[in-house]
C-alpha positions, 0 to 999 in steps of 0.5 A: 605793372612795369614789364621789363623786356627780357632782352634789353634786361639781359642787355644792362645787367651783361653791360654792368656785371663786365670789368670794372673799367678803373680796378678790372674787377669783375662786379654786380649791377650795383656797381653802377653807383661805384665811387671807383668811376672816379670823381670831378673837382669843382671850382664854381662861381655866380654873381650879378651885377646892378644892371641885371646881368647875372653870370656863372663860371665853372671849372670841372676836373675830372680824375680820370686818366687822363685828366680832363679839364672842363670850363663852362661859361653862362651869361644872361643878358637883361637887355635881349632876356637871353641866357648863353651858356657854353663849355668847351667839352661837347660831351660835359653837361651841368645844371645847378638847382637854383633853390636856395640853400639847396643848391645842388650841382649835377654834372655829366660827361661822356669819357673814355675809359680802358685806355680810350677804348670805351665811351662810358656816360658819367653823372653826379651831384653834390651841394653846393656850399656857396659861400657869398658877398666875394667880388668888387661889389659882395654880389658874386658867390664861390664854391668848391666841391668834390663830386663822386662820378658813377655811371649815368644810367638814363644815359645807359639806358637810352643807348641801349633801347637806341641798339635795339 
């Protein structure tokens, strides 16, 4: 039997009926899945070469105001079996699902909303329609998608039992 904490409850669905941050509506908790939270264009690339190295590019452009412009870089190196992986966004997150032909994205990233004022976590995903046998060599693969941001309610969660 889950048991819900009359608080913390009280807590989410006060923090999710509030104005909607883009439109200043007012909403139900249902609104936390609202395409209106704005969206990512994806432009996302993967290859690997004979020596083993393999790579990963993506670029995510969020549509918030204002725009924010997110590049990721991943390698793995065969000789130290290390993989690195950075984004020049600290608060921007990615995990591509590797099962083939799957190959769902998500993203998350912390961005401000009404005027800079707020701090709101995001999420999304979509499949990613790889499109293969690009480069030099046929070995890299290309993607681009659009990705409906809603708000990441783990996330939310997690803030919230953090201000209990």
């Amino acid at each position: 039997m889950h048991q819900h904490h009359p608080i913390l409850s009280l807590g989410l669905l006060a923090a999710t009926a509030s104005a909607h941050p883009l439109t200043g509506t007012k909403g139900s908790p249902r609104d936390t899945a609202d395409p209106q939270y704005g969206y990512w264009d994806l432009a996302y690339s993967r290859g690997n070469a004979v020596s083993g190295y393999r790579w990963e590019n993506l670029s995510a452009t969020y549509s918030g105001i204002p725009e924010v412009v997110v590049t990721c870089k991943q390698l793995y190196d065969p000789s130290s079996g290390e993989t690195t992986k950075s984004c020049d966004e600290p608060g921007f997150w990615y995990e591509v699902d590797p099962e083939w032909p799957e190959n769902v994205i998500t993203v998350r990233q912390t961005v401000r909303l009404d005027g800079g004022g707020r701090a709101v976590a995001i999420t999304g995903k979509t499949q990613l329609g790889l499109e293969c046998g690009k480069g030099a060599a046929g070995r890299a693969c290309e993607a681009s998608a659009r990705v409906e941001a809603a708000i990441d309610s783990e996330a939310t969660l997690e803030r919230s039992l953090l201000d209990y």
